[in-house]
C-alpha positions in Angstrom: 23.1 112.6 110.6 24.2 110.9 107.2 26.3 113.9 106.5 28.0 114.4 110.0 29.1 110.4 109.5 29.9 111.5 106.1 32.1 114.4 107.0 33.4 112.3 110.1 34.8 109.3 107.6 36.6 112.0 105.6 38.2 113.4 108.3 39.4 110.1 109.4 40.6 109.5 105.9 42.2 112.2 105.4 44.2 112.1 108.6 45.2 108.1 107.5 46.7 109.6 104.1 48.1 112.2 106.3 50.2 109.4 108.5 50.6 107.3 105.6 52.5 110.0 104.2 55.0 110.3 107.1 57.8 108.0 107.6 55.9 105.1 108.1 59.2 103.1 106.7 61.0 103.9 110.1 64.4 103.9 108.9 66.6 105.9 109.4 70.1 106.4 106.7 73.3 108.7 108.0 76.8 108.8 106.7 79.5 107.7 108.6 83.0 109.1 108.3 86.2 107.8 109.7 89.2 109.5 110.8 92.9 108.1 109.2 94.6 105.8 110.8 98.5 105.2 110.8 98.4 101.4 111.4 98.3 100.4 107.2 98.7 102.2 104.0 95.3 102.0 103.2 94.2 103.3 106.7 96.1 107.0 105.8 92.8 108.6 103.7 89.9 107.8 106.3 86.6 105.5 105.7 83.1 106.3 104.9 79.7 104.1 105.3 76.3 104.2 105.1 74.4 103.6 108.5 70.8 102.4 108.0 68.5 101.8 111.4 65.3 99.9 111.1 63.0 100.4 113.7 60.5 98.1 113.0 63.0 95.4 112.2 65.5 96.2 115.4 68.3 96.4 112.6 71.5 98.6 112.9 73.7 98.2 110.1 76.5 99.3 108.1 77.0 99.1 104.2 80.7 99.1 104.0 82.0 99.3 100.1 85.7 99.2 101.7 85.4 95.4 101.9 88.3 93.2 100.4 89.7 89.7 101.1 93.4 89.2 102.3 94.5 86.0 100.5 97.4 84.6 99.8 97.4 86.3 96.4 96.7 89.8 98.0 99.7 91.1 96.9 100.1 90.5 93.4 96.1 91.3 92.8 96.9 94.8 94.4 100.1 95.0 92.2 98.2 94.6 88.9 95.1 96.6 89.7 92.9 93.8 89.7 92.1 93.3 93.2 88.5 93.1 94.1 86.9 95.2 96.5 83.3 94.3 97.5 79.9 95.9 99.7 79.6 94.1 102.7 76.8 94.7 105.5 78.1 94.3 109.2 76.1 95.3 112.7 76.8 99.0 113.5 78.7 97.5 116.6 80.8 95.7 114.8 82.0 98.4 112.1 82.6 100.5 115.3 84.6 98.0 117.2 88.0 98.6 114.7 87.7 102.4 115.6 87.3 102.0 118.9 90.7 99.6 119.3 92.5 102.3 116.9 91.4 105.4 118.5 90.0 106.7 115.7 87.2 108.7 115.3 84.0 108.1 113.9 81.4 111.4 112.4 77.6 110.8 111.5 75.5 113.0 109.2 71.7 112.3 109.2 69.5 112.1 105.7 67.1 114.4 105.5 64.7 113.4 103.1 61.2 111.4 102.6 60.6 107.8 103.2 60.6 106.9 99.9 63.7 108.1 99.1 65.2 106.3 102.1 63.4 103.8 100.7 65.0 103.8 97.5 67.9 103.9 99.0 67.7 100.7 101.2 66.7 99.2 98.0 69.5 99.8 96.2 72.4 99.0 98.9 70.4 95.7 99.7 70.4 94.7 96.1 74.5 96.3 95.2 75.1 94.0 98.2 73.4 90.5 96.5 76.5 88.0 95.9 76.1 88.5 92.1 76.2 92.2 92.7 78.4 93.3 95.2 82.0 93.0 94.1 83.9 95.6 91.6 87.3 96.5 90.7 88.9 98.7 93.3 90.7 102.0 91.4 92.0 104.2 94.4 91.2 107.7 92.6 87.8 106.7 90.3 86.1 103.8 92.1 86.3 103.2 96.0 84.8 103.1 98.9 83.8 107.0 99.0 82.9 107.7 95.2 80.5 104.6 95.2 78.7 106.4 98.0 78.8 110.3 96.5 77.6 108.5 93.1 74.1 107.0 95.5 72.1 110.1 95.2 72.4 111.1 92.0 70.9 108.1 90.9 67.7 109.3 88.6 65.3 106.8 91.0 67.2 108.7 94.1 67.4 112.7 93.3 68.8 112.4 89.8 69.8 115.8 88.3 67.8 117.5 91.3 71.1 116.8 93.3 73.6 119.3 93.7 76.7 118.3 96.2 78.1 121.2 97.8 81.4 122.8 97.9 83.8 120.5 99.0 86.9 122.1 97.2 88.8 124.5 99.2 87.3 127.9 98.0 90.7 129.7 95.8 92.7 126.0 96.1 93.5 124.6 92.7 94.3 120.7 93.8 95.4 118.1 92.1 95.0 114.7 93.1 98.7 113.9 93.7 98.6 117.0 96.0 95.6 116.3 98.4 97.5 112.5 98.5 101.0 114.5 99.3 98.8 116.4 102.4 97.2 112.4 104.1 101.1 111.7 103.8 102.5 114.2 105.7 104.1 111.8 108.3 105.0 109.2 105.8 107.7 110.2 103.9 108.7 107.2 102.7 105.6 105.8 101.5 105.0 109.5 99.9 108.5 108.7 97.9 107.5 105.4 96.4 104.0 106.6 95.5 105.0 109.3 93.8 107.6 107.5 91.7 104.9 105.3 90.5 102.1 107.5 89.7 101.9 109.2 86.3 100.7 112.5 85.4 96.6 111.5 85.1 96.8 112.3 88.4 98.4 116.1 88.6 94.7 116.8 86.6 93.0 119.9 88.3 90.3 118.4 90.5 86.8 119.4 90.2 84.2 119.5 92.9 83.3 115.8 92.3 86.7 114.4 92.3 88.1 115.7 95.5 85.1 113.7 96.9 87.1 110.4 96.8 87.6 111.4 100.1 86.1 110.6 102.9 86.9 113.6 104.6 85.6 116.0 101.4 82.6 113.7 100.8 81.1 114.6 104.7 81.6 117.9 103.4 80.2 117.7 100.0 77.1 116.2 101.5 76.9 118.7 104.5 75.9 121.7 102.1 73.9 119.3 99.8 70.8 120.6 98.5 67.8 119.3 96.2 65.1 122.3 95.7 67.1 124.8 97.6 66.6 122.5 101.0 69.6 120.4 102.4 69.4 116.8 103.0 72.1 116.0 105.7 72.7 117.2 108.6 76.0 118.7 109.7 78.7 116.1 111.5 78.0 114.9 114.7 81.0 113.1 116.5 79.6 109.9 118.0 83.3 108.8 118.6 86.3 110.5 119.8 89.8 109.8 118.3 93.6 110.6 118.9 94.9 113.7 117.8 97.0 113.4 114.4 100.6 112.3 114.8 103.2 115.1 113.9 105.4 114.9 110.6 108.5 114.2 112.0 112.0 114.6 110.5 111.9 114.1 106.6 114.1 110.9 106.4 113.9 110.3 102.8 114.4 113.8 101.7 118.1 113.9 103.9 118.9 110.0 102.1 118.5 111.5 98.6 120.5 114.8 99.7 123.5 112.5 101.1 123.3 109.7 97.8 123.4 113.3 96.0 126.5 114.8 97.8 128.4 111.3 98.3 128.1 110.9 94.6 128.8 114.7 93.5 131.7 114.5 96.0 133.6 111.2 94.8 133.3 112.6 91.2 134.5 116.2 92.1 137.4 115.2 93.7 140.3 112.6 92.9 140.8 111.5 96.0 137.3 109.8 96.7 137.1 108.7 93.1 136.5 104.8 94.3 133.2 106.8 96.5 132.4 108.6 93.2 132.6 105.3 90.9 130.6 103.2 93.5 127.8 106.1 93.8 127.4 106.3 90.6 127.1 102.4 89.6 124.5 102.2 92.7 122.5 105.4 91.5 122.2 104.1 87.9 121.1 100.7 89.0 118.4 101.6 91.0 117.2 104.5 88.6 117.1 101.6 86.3 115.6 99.3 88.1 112.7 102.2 89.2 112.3 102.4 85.6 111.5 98.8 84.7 108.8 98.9 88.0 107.5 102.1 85.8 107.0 100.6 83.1 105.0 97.4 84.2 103.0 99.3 86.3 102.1 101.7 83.5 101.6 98.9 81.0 100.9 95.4 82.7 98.5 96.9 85.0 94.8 98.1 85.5 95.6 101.6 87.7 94.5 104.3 86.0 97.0 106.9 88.4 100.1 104.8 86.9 99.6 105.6 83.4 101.4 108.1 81.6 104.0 108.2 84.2 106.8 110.6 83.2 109.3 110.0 85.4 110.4 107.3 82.9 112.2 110.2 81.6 115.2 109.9 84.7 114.5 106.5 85.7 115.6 104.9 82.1 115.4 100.9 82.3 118.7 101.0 80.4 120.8 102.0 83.7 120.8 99.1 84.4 123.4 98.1 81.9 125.3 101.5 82.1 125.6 100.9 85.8 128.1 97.9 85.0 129.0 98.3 81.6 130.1 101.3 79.1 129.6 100.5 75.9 131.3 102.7 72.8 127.7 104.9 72.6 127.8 105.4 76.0 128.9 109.3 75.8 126.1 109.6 73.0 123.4 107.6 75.4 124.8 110.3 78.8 123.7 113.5 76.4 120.6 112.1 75.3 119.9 111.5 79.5 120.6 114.7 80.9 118.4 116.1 77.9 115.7 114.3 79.1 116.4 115.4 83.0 116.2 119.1 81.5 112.9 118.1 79.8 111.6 116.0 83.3 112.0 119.7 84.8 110.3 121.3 82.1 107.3 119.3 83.0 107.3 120.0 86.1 107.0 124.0 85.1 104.6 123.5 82.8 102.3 121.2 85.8 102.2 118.5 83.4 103.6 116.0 85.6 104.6 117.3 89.4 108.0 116.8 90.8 107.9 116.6 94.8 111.1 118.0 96.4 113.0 114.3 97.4 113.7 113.7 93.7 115.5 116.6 93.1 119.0 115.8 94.6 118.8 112.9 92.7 118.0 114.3 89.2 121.4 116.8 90.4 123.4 113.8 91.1 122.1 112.2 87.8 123.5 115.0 86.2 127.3 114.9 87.4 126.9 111.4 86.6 126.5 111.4 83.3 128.6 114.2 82.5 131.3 112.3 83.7 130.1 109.2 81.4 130.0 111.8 78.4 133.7 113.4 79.6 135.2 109.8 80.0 134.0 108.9 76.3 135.6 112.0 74.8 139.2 111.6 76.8 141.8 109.7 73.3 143.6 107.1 74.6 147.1 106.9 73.1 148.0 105.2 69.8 150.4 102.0 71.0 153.5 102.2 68.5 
């Protein structure tokens, strides 16, 4: 009798350790990705968050790391690089309620993994989202929304080294950043012009496997394939909302402006008759070149961003255009061969994929060209001896 109680407590023991061992935390962690938006610039890449349900508390929420307050300062924090980004937590309704007003869809992966690492990773976005803890300096490429998320599970008290992401990077693609950013701005032209004026060559880098995960849409993928110990721990995307199909590119406004400023200016400096055209071209060019070059240079030295730094395009936007623009001093044929020089070596650059040049500076850099030439021919033509 003794041993049948005996044998009849372990049994019920070992089917408590048994249930204590399943998910008794009942939560349940998926990653949410957003599809782009056209509305705001910062709308064009997508958005990713981390969806954590609690049963047992009736919780649905949302750690959002794309956060960030619009004050009256906005502007000029964004401008220097030191705007602050921080983790909020919002009701999964709520998060869902933008993307339902902007058509946008919304994709879910579920974790696959034990409780305790669910566990561990409540713990963490609870804590990263404490007051003292959840702010940090927003650095589109290096530190947003989506790399604070890919960076979670490599954590050593989440999988550590046991995590391998998997292959986000198109298979034969060699991407650089400024290329994938080039693709989300297909339909903005204009906003594709001014950022790549202002980014330097940091980001024409080759990306690797982890960088192209800045993301959204290459995180979901990334995580898709992720394995620890051969076995994945996501599930592939489901679509919980549907969205609006992607707007087509439409006509490339900026690239026919730079063609026209190129052949209004090469025009009124080929030909006599439209030499008031040519002069006024030429003035306008150099100013703006100049003043491009000035923006260059405080966004590559009075700034925090990282993709501004080592910006070569300094090389055809020179600061001093400025004052040739208005005024020709004696060295101005000297100062016209040193610039088309360094046009020849901004190309060179570009051949060597040290620094990329997209295809709407290239009528300018032409137009540059006849410009200056005609600075250096002007300062070579003898004026007369007065007897």
């Amino acid at each position: 009798m003794f041993k049948k109680v005996l044998l009849l407590l372990l049994a019920f023991a070992g089917y408590f350790t048994a249930f204590a061992q399943v998910d008794s935390s009942h939560i349940r962690i998926s990653l949410l990705t957003c599809s782009p938006g056209d509305e705001e610039i910062y709308e064009v890449f997508g958005h990713t968050g981390v969806r954590i349900v609690d049963s047992v508390h009736h919780t649905d929420n949302v750690y959002n790391y794309g956060t960030f307050s619009y004050g009256p300062d906005f502007e000029m924090q964004f401008m220097r690089g030191k705007l602050l980004y921080s983790l909020s937590v919002e009701p999964f309704n709520v998060f869902m309620d933008e993307y339902i007003q902007a058509k946008r869809s919304v994709e879910e992966q579920v974790f696959l993994m034990d409780w305790k690492k669910k566990e561990q990773i409540n713990y963490f976005l609870d804590w990263n989202a404490e007051p003292e803890n959840r702010n940090y300096k927003y650095d589109f490429f290096f530190d947003n929304c989506a790399t604070r998320i890919r960076d979670i599970f490599q954590r050593p008290e989440v999988f550590g080294k046991k995590f391998h992401y998997g292959q986000a990077l198109p298979i034969g693609k060699s991407l650089s950043f400024r290329d994938i950013i080039n693709i989300y701005f297909y339909g903005n032209h204009w906003t594709r012009l001014g950022v790549n004026i202002l980014l330097g060559s940091k980001i024409d880098k080759q990306m690797t496997n982890s960088d192209i995960m800045f993301l959204p849409d290459y995180l979901r993928d990334g995580l898709g394939d992720a394995l620890v110990d051969g076995k994945k721990i996501a599930t592939s995307p489901a679509l919980i909302l549907p969205g609006n199909k992607a707007s087509t590119a439409g006509i490339n406004e900026a690239f026919l402006l730079t063609s026209l400023i190129a052949l209004l200016t090469i025009a009124g400096l080929s030909l006599y008759r439209f030499r008031v055209l040519g002069n006024i071209m030429s003035s306008l060019l150099l100013f703006v070149t100049g003043a491009l070059g000035c923006l260059i240079l405080v966004m590559w030295f009075a700034t925090d961003h990282q993709g501004c730094s080592n910006n070569f395009n300094i090389l055809w936007c020179l600061p001093l255009n400025i004052v040739i623009a208005f005024y020709k001093p004696k060295g101005a044929g000297r100062y016209a061969l040193i610039a088309m020089f360094l046009i020849l070596i901004s190309f060179l650059l570009h051949l060597f994929k040290i620094q990329a040049l997209i295809p709407e500076f290239i009528p300018l850099l032409l137009a540059l060209l006849f410009v200056y030439g005609m600075i250096y021919r002007r300062s070579q033509i003898k004026h007369p001896v007065k007897k």
